[in-house]
Wavefront OBJ file of the C-alpha trace (Angstrom):
o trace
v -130.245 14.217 79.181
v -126.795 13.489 78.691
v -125.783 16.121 81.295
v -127.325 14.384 84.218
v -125.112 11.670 84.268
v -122.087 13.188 83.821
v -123.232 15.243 87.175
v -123.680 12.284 88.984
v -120.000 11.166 88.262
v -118.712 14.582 88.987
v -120.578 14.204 92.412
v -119.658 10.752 93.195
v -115.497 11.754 92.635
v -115.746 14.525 94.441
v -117.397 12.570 97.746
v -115.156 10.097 97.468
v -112.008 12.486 97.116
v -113.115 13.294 100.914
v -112.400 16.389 102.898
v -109.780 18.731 101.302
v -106.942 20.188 103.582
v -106.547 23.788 104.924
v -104.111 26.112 103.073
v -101.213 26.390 105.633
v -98.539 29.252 106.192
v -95.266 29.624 108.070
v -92.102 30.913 108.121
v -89.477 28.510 106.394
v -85.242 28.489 105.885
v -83.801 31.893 106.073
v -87.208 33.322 107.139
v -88.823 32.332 103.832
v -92.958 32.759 103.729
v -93.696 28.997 102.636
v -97.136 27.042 102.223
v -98.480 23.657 103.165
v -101.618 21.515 103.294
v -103.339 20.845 106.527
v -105.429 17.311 106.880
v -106.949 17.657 110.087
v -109.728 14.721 111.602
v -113.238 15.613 111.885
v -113.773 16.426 115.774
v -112.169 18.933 118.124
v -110.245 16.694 119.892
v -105.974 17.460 120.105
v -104.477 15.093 117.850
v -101.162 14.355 116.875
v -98.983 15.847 113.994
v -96.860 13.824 111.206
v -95.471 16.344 109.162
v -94.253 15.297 105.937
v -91.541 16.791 103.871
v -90.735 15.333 99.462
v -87.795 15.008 97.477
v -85.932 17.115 95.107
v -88.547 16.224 92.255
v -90.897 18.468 94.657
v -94.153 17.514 95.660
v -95.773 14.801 94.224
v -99.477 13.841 95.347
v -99.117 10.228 92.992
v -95.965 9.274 95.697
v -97.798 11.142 98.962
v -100.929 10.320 98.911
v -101.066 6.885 100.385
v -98.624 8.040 103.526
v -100.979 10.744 103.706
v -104.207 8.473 103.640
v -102.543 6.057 106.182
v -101.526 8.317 108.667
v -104.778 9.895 108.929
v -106.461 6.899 109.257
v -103.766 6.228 111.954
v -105.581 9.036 113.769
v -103.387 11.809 113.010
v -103.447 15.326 111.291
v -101.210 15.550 108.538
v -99.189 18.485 107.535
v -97.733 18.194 103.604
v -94.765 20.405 102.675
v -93.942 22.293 99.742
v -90.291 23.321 99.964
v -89.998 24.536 96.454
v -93.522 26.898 95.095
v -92.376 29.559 97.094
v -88.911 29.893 96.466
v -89.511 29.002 92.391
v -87.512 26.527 92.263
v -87.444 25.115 89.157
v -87.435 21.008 89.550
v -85.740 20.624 86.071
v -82.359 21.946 87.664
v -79.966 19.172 88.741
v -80.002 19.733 92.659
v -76.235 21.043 92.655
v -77.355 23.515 90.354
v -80.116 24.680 93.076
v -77.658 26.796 94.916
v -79.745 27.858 97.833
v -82.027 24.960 98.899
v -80.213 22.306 100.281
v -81.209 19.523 102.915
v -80.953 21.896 105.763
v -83.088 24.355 104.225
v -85.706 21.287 104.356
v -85.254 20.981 107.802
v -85.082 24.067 109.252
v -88.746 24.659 107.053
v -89.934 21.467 109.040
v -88.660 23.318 112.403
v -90.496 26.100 111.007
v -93.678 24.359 110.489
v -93.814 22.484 113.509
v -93.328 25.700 115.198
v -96.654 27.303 113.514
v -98.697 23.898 113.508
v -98.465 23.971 117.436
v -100.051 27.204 117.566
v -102.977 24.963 116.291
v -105.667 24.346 119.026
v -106.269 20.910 117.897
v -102.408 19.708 117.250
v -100.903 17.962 120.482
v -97.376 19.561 120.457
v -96.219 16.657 122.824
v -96.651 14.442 119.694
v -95.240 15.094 116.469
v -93.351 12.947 114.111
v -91.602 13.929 110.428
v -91.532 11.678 107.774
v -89.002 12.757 104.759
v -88.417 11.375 101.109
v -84.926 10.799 98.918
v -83.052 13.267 98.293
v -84.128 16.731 100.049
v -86.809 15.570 102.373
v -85.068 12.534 103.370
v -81.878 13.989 104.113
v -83.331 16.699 106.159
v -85.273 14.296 108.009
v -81.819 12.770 109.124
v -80.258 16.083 109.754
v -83.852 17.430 111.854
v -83.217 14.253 113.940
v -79.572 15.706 115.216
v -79.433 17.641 118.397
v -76.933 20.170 116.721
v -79.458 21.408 113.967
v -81.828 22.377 117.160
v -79.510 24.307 119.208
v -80.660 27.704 119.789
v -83.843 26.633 119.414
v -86.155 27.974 123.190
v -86.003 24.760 125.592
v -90.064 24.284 125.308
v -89.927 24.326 121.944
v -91.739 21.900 120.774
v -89.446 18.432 119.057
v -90.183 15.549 116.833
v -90.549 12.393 118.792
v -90.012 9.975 116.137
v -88.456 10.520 112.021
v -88.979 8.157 109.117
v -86.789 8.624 106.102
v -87.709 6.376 102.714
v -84.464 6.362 100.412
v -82.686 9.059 101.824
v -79.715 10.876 101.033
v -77.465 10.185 104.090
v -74.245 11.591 102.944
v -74.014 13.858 105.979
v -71.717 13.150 108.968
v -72.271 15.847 111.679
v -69.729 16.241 113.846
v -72.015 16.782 116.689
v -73.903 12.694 115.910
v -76.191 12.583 119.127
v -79.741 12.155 118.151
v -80.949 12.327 121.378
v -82.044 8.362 121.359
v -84.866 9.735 118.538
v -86.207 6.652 116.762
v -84.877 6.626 113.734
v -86.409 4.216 110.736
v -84.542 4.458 107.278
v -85.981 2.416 104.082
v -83.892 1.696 101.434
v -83.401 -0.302 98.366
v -81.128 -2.555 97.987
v -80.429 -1.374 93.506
v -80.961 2.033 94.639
v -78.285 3.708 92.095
v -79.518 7.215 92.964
v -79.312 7.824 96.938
v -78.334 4.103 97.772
v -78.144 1.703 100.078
v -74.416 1.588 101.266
v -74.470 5.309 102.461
v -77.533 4.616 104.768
v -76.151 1.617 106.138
v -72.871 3.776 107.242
v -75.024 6.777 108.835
v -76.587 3.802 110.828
v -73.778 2.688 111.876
v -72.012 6.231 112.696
v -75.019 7.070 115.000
v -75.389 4.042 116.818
v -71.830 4.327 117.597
v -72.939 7.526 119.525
v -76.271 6.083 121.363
v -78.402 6.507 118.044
v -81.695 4.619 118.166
v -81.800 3.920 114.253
v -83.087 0.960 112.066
v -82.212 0.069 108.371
v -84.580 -1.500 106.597
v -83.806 -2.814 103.147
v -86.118 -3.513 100.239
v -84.641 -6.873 97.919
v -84.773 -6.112 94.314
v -86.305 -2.475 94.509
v -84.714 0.567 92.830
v -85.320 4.022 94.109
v -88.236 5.940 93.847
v -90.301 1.949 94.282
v -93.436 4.085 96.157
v -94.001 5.751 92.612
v -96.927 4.674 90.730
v -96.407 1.494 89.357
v -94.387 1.156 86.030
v -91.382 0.055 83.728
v -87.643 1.011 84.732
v -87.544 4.961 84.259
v -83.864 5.254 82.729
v -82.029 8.912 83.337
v -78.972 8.940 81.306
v -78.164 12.524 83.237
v -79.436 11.540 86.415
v -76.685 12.017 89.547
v -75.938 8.865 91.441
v -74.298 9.873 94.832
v -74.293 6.741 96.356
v -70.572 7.406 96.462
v -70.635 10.948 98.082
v -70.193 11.185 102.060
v -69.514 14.552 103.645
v -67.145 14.095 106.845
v -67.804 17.508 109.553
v -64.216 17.225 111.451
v -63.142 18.806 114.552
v -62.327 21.736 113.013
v -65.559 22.332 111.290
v -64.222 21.923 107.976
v -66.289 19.566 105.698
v -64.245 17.071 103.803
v -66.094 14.680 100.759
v -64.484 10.986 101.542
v -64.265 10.100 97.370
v -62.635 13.319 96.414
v -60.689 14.766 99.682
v -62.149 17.756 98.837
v -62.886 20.104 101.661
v -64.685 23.429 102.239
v -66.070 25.552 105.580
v -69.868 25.310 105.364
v -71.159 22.102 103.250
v -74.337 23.587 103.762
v -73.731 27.030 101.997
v -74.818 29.036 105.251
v -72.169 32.140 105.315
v -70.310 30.236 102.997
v -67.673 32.329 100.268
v -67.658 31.821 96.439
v -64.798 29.289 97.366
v -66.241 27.140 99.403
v -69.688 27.115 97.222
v -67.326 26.020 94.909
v -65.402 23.506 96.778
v -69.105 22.135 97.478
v -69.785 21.742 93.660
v -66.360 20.262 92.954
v -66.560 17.600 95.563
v -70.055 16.678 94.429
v -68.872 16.428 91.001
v -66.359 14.413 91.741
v -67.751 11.527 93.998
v -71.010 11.554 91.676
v -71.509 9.215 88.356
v -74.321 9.805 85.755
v -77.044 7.607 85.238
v -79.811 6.566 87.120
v -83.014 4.432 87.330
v -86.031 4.447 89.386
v -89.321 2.248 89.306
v -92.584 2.295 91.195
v -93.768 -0.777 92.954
v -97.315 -1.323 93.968
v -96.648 -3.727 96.756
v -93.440 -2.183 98.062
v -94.438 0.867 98.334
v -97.400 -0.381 100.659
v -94.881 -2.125 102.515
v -93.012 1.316 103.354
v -96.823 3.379 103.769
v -97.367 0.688 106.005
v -94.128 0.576 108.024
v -93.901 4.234 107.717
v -97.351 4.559 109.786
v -96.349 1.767 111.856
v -93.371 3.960 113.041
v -95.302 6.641 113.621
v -97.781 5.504 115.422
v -95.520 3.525 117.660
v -93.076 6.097 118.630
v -95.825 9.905 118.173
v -99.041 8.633 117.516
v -100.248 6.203 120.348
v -97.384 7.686 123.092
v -99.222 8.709 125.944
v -97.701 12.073 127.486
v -98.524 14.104 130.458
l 1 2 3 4 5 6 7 8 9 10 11 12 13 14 15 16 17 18 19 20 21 22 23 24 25 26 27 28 29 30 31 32 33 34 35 36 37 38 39 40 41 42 43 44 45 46 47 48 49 50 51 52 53 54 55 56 57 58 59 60 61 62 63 64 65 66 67 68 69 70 71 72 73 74 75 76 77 78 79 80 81 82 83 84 85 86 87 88 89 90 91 92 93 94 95 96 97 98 99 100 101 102 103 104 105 106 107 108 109 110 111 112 113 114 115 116 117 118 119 120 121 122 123 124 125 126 127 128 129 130 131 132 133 134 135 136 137 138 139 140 141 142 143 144 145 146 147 148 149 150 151 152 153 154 155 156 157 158 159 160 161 162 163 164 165 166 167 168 169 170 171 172 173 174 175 176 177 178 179 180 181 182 183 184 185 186 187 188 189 190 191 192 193 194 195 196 197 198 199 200 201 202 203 204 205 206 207 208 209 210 211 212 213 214 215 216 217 218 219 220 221 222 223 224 225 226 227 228 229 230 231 232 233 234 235 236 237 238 239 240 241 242 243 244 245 246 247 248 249 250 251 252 253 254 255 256 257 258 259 260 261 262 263 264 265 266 267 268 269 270 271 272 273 274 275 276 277 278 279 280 281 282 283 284 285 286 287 288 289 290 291 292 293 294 295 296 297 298 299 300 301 302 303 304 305 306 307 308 309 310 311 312 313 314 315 316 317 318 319 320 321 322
């Protein structure tokens, strides 16, 4: 009799979980097969597209879920990325030490996606937004909003109305700093000793300077990684801080690191030599301290769900197109 009970439960979670997503393929960085979750709305309507891309501690449903809950709820599908399955990347790796997934790898595989999702006869390719965490997603939010990481792309290609980055990495200067007037939102915290708050307040500032449409918002008293689940100060002895670490593009094309001077041809590793892989690693060691700490916050991190879906349905989700 006992077993009746326990089927009910079973039953009960699993209507309450709701609809699960659609398995998702498409062709990522460096032509990379790569998967994804699909959360479409019931009809058969065209609906918009958020696509949403984690950090480097990979995907994480505990952090995701409630961006992913609001932003359907905001009335639009939701695509979830998964930078690292496919490529094995192994999340126990310091991210220098990952020498072939950096933040442009995470946006070129949210180009990528958005190129494959608007195949989709229910996604409205005039609206799409991408939403990007810490370091990884966050950064290659920033760098997906630049007009110089789309060039070559076809001229009806389909673009990204609107990007949301929550405690980014924004250590990267482009040369090339037009956004194209892309609204830009940026959350940070203000004890954030891992990504930080001074770096994100400076890429603000840079692409403003050039026309940028970007806001800063700042969390008081929050560390990074506040849209965890809820708990005490997680202490990493080991863990990099690069609040520090800015990479300048000049002129010339050469990268420079601001702390260290050092300098190299492709901060991004694409055609780069041993050297300048090197250089990368040297300059990173050298504007970078040890020691980090992150904490989840219940009611900050449904300050940022809700400001991230705010953004997104402002700027993607309730534009009206032709």
């Amino acid at each position: 009799m006992r077993l009746l009970p326990l089927l009910l439960v079973l039953l009960l979670a699993a209507c309450a979980s709701g609809p699960r997503p659609d398995p998702f393929t498409y062709t990522g960085s460096g032509g990379q097969p790569m998967g994804a979750e699909l959360w479409l709305p019931e009809g058969t309507e065209r609906v918009p597209l958020v696509i949403v891309s984690h950090d480097v501690r990979g995907k994480r449903d505990a952090q995701l879920n409630d961006y992913v809950n609001a932003l359907k709820g905001a009335g639009a599908a939701v695509l979830v990325l998964d930078h690292y399955s496919s490529r094995s990347i192994d999340v126990s790796r310091p991210p220098s030490e990952r020498a072939w997934v950096t933040a442009l790898d995470f946006a070129l595989d949210a180009y990528g996606a958005l190129d494959k999702a608007t195949e989709h006869p229910r996604i409205d390719r005039r609206r799409v937004g991408l939403v990007g965490f810490g370091e990884g997603g966050g950064g290659g939010v920033l760098l997906a909003a630049h007009t110089a990481v789309q060039q070559g792309r076809p001229a009806n290609a389909a673009r990204f109305l609107a990007v949301a980055a929550v405690t980014p990495e924004c250590g990267y200067r482009l040369g090339n700093r037009d956004t194209g007037r892309r609204p830009i939102l940026i959350i940070v915290a203000d004890r954030d000793n891992r990504t930080g708050k001074a770096p994100c307040d400076d890429l603000g500032s840079y692409l403003r300077a050039a026309g940028g449409n970007v806001t800063v918002n700042t969390y008081r008293n929050a560390r990074h990684g506040f849209d965890d689940p809820p708990g005490p100060v997680r202490a990493d002895p080991q863990g990099e801080n690069i609040t520090r670490c800015v990479w300048q593009q000049g002129p010339d094309g050469l990268w420079r690191e601001r702390a260290s001077g050092i300098s190299g041809i492709s901060l991004f590793r694409a055609g780069a030599n041993d050297a300048t892989l090197a250089a990368y690693v040297r300059s990173r060691q050298a504007c970078r301290t040890l020691g980090t700490e992150t904490q989840g916050d219940a009611a900050l991190r449904g300050r940022a769900v809700g400001e991230v879906a705010g953004h997104m349905r402002q700027h993607v989700i309730d534009v009206r197109v032709r």
